[in-house]
C-alpha positions as CSV (number, residue, x, y, z in Angstrom):
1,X,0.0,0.0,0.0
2,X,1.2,3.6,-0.7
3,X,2.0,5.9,1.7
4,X,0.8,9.2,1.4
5,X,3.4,12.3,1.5
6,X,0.7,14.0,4.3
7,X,0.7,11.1,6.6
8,X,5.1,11.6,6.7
9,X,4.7,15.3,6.8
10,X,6.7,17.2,10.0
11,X,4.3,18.9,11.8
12,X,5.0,22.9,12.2
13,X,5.0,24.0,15.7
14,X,3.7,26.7,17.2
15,X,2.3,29.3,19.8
16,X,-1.1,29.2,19.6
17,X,-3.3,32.3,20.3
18,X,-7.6,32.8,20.8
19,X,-7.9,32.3,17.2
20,X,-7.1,28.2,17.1
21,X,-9.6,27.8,20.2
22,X,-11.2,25.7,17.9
23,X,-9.1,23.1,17.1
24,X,-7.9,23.4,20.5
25,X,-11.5,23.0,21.3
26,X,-11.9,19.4,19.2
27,X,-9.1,18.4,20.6
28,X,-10.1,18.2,24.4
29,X,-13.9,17.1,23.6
30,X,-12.1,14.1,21.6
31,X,-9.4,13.1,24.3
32,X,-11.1,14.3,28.0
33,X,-14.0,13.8,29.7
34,X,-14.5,16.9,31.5
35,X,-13.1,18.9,28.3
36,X,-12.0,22.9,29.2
37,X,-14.3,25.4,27.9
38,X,-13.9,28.0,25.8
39,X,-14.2,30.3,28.4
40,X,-11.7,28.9,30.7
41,X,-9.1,29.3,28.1
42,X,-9.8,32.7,27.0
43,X,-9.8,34.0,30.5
44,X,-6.4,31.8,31.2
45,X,-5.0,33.8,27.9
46,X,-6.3,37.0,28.8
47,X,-4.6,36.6,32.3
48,X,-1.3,35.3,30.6
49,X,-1.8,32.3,32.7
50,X,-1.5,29.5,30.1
51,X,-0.1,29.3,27.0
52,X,-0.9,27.3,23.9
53,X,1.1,25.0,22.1
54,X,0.6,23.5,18.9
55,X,1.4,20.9,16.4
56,X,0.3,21.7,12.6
57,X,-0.3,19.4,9.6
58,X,-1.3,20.6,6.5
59,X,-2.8,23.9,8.1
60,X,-4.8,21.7,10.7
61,X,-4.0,21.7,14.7
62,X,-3.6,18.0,15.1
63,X,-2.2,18.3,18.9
64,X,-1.7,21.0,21.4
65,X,-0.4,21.6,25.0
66,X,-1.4,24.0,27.5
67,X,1.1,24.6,29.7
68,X,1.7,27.6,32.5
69,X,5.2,28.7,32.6
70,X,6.6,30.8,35.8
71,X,9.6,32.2,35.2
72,X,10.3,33.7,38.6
73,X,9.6,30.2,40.4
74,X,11.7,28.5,37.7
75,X,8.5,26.2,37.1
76,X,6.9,24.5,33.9
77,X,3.5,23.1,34.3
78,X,1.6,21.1,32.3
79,X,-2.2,21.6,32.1
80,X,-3.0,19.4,29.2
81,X,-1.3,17.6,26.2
82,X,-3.7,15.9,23.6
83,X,-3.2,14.6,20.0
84,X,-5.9,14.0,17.4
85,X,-7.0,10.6,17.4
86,X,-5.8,9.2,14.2
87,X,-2.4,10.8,14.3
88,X,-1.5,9.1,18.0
89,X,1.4,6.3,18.6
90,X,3.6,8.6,15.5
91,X,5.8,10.2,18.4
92,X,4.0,13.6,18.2
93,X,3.0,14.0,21.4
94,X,6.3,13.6,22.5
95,X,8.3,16.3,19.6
96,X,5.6,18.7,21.2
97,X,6.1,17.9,24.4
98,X,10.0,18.2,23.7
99,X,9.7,21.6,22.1
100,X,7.6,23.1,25.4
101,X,10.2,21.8,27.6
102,X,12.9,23.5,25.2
103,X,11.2,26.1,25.6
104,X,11.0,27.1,28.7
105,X,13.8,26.1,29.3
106,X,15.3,28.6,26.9
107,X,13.5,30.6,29.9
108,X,16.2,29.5,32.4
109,X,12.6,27.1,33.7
110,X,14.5,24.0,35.0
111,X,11.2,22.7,36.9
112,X,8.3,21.0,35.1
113,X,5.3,19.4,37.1
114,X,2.2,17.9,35.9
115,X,-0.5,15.7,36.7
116,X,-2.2,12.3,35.1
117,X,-4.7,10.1,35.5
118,X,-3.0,6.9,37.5
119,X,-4.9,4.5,34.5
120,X,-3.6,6.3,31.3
121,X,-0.9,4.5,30.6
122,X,0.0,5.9,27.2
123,X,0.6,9.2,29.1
124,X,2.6,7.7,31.6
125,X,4.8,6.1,29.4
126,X,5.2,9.3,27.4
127,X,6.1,11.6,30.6
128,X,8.6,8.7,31.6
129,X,9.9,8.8,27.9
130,X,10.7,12.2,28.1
131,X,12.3,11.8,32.2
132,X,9.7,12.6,34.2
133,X,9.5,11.0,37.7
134,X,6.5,10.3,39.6
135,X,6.7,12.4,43.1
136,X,3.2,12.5,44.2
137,X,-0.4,10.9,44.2
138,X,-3.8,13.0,44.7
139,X,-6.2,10.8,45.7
140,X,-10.2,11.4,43.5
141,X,-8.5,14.4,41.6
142,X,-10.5,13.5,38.5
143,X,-14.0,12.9,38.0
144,X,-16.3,11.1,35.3
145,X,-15.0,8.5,36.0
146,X,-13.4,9.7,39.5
147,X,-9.8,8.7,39.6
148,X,-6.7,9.4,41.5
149,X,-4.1,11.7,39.6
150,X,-0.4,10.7,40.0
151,X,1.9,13.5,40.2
152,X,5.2,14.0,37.9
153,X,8.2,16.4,37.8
């Protein structure tokens, strides 16, 4: 079978502003379920406390991250990551992932936290890819389904 030239594309990465709430939008009804709102975001941008992250594909956002960087308490943290459905397993989680941490710390951040639900084990193994450590547990952070969050920095 031939492989189409989209599917082997690099993605473009970039900072993502109100405009892309959209995608961003898709995204987290697609991979969460207690997806962010629209107007959690916009008020998080308007407040400069989260930034946007994305991965592009042939002029679509196929993954994002929202992330909070402090620069005066050195820290990195990572809201949410998620990746369109049918491009996941391709490693473009973690390039994006990469590139925030590169980032910030580009920044002089040299402390990233973040939290994840204890039975997502793709995410796990992505975070422990990339050198993250598990510190921490929070017991019934999530709900629908409830779950305990483990902690990683």
């Amino acid at each position: 079978m031939a492989e189409s030239g989209l599917e082997n594309s690099r993605p473009e990465f970039r900072i993502l502003s109100e405009n892309d709430l959209d995608s961003v939008l898709e995204l987290e009804k697609e991979s969460f379920s207690t997806p962010w709102t629209r107007e959690q975001y916009a008020l998080l941008l308007k407040a400069g406390a989260c930034r946007l992250f994305g991965a592009e594909r042939d002029g679509a956002v196929v993954a994002y991250a929202a992330v909070s960087m402090v620069k005066a308490a050195g820290e990195l943290e990572i809201y949410n990551i998620a990746v369109r459905s049918d491009k996941r397993r391709q490693g473009l989680g973690k390039e994006l992932l990469s590139a925030v941490i590169r980032a910030a710390s580009g920044l002089g951040i040299g402390r990233a936290v973040l939290e994840v639900r204890e039975g997502n084990a793709a995410a796990i193994a992505l975070y422990e890819s990339l050198g993250f450590q598990r510190v921490g547990k929070r017991r019934k952070y999530y709900t629908e389904p409830e779950e305990d969050a483990l902690v990683y920095e």
